[in-house]
C-alpha positions, -999 to +999 in steps of 0.1 A: -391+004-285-356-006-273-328+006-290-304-025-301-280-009-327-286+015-347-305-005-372-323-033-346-348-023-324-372-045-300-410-030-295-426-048-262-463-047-265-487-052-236-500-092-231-528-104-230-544-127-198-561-152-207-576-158-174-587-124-151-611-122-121-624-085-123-653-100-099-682-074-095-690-042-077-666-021-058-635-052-067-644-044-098-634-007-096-596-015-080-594-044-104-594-027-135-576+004-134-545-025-123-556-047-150-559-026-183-526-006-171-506-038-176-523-057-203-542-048-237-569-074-233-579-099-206-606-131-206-633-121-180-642-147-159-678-154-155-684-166-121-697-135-102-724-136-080-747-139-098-733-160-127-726-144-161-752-168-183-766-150-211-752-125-240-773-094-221-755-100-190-722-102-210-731-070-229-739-050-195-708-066-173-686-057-207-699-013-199-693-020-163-659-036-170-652-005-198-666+019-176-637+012-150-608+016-172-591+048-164-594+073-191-574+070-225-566+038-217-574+014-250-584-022-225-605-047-245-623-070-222-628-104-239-663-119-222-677-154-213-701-171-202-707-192-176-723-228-185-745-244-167-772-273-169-797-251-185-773-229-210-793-236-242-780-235-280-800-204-289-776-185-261-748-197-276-757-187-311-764-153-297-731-148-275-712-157-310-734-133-330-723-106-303-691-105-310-680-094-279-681-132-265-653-155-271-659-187-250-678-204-224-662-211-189-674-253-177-672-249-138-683-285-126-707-279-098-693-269-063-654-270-076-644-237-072-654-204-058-688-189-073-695-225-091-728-234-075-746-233-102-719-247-125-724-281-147-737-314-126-738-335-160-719-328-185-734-349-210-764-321-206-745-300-221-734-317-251-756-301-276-743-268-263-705-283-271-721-290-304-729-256-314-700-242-299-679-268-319-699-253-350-697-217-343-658-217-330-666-207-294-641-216-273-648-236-243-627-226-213-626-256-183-620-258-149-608-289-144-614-306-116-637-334-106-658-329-070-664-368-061-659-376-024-630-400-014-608-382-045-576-365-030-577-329-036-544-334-052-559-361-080-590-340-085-577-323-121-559-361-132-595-377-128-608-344-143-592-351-176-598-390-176-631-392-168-647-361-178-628-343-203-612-374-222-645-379-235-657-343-242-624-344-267-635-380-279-668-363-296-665-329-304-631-335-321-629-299-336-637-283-303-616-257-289-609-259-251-585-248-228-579-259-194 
């Protein structure tokens, strides 16, 4: 708290990121004693090596995520899975009925670091937006399209008009941020 008079005061609480590379293994380790000292809670991204695809491999990168805070500290990793042409409905109905996992991360195929194995179709994966539509998962995007001949700088503009305009079009009551 920050006294303003003697009446007023101003409490600043730790943030939250919304978006937080902790990556795996010994990154890990320097990445989180830096990361729970200045936020509260951060969205754990899923593309590790290997991917983060099911609810078990949530749950076990959650411990190694907890078991890296210093101790006392009170860090809540929020986890998420990363989606891919064979995520299936019955995963997604388990990583809600975790409750450890708050969204699922759409890497298009070869777009970004560690998205090898990310979505090549996304009309594959409709009936996975379905479900997460239903259950209130969130779906978290990277946003960029990986066509040859598209300027790296128009890559997220034809992201959103080709891909993502019509992922909005039919799930209408899905949550995504991008």
């Amino acid at each position: 708290p920050i006294p303003m008079s003697d009446t007023t005061q101003i409490t600043i609480r730790k943030p939250d990121d919304f978006h937080t590379h902790f990556r795996n293994g010994e990154m890990l380790k320097l990445v989180v004693p830096h990361t729970a000292h200045q936020f509260h809670r951060a969205v754990a991204m899923p593309n590790l090596i290997p991917p983060i695809t099911t609810a078990k491999q949530a749950i076990a990168y959650r411990e190694e995520i907890l078991d890296a805070v210093p101790e006392g500290g009170d860090f809540i990793p929020l986890m998420t899975l990363y989606l891919t042409d064979n995520t299936n409905v019955e995963e997604i109905k388990t990583a809600k009925e975790s409750g450890i996992i708050y969204a699922a991360k759409l890497y298009p195929a070869g777009a970004t670091t560690n998205s090898d194995s990310g979505v090549t179709d996304l009309e594959t994966i409709y009936p996975v937006l379905e479900v997460m539509e239903e259950c209130g998962l969130l779906l978290l995007v990277h946003g960029e399209v990986t066509e040859e001949g598209i300027d790296i700088f128009d890559r997220e503009k034809m992201f959103i008009e080709k891909k993502l305009a019509p992922i909005v079009q039919k799930f209408k009551n899905l949550k995504i941020v991008m």
